[in-house]
N, C-alpha and C positions, 0 to 999 in steps of 0.2 A: 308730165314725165320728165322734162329738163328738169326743174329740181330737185327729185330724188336724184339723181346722174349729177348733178355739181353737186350737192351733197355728199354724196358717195366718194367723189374725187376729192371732195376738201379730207374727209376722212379719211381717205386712204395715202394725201399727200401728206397730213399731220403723222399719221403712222410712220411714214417714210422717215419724216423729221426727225421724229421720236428715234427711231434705229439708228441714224446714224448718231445721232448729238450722243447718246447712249454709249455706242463704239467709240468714237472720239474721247467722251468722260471715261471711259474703262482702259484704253487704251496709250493716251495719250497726256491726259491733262489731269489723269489720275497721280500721275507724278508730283504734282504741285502738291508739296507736303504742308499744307495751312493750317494748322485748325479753325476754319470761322464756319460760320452758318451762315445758311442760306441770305438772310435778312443784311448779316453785317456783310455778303459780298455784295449785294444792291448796296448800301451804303458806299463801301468801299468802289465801286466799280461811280457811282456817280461823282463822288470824289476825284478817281483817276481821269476822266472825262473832263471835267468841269472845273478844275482848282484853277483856283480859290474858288471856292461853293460855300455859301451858309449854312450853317443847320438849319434852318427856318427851312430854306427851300430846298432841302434834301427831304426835309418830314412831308411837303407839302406836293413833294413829284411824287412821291411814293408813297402821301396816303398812309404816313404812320403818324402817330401823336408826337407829340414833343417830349413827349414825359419818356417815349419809348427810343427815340430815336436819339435822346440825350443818354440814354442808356447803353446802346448800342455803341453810338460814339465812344463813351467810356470807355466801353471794354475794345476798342478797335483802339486808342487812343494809349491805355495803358501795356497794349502788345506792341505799339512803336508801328502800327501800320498806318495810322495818321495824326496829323499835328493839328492844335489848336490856335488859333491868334485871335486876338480882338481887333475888329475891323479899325485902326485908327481913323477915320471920318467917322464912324459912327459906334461907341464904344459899345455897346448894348449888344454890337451882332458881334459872331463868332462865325469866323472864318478857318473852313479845314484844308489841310494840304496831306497829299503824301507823305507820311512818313519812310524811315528808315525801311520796316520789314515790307509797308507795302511798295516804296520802289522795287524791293528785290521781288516781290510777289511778280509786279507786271512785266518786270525786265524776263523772269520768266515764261509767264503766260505769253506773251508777245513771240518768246523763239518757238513754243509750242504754236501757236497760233500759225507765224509762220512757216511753221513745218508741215501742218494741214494744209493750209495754204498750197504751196511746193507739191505736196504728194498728191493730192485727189483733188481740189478744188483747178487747179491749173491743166487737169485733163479735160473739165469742159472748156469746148470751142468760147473765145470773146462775145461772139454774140448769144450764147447760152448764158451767161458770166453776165451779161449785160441785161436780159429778159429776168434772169432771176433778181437781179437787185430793180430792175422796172415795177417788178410784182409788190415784191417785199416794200418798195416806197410806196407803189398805190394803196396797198392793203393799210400801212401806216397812215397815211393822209386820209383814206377811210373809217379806219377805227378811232381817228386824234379830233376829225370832223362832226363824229358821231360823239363823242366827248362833250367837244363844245358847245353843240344841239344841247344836250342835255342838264349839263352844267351851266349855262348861257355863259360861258367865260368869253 
């Protein structure tokens, strides 16, 4: 019977997820007027993260090809929202940065971000605030554990 009932609760706390991330997209971060797709903001977003990043290992977090993910780059690269360089130690690799439109992307995303932040997230108590990012790292370390099982990496 536990089972079904954590089941139920994982379902039902997804659903929750879903609703707010939903209001927040509609409401808030609907504003960010971009045009990229889905794929090129996972690029982009690993980029923002991590730069200087490789292509190599932007295709190989994310489980795209090369062929696709050089494509991607293109078209994210020709709208100025990231930059290209050839790694000098190693000419062969290509190293991406932020570009012009994507700093202005995140310079945005960041004041929306911190305005969610500000208005709903800061009415849970610290220690609410603190259990939910407890979760969210165990469930990470769980599902990154379960990766590695599988993939023996």
């Amino acid at each position: 019977m536990k089972e079904v009932e954590q089941g139920e609760y994982i379902k039902e706390a997804y659903d929750f997820f879903d609703k707010v991330n939903a209001h927040l997209l509609k409401h808030y971060f609907s504003s960010l007027d971009y045009e990229i797709t889905p794929k090129q903001f996972l690029i982009l977003d690993r980029v923002h993260k991590h730069q200087p990043v490789k292509v190599q290992t932007i295709a190989e977090q994310l489980n795209f090809s090369m062929s696709s993910t050089s494509q991607l780059v293109s078209k994210l690269e020709q709208e100025s929202y990231v930059v290209r360089s050839i790694n000098p130690q190693n000419r062969r690799e290509i190293f991406l940065t932020l570009g012009e439109k994507g700093n202005e992307y995140y310079d945005e995303y960041d004041l929306i971000d911190q305005f969610v932040i500000d208005r709903f997230f800061s009415q849970l108590t610290v220690e609410e605030t603190k259990q939910l990012r407890d979760i969210a790292e165990k469930l990470h370390t769980i599902v990154t554990e379960e990766k590695k099982a599988i993939t023996h990496e």
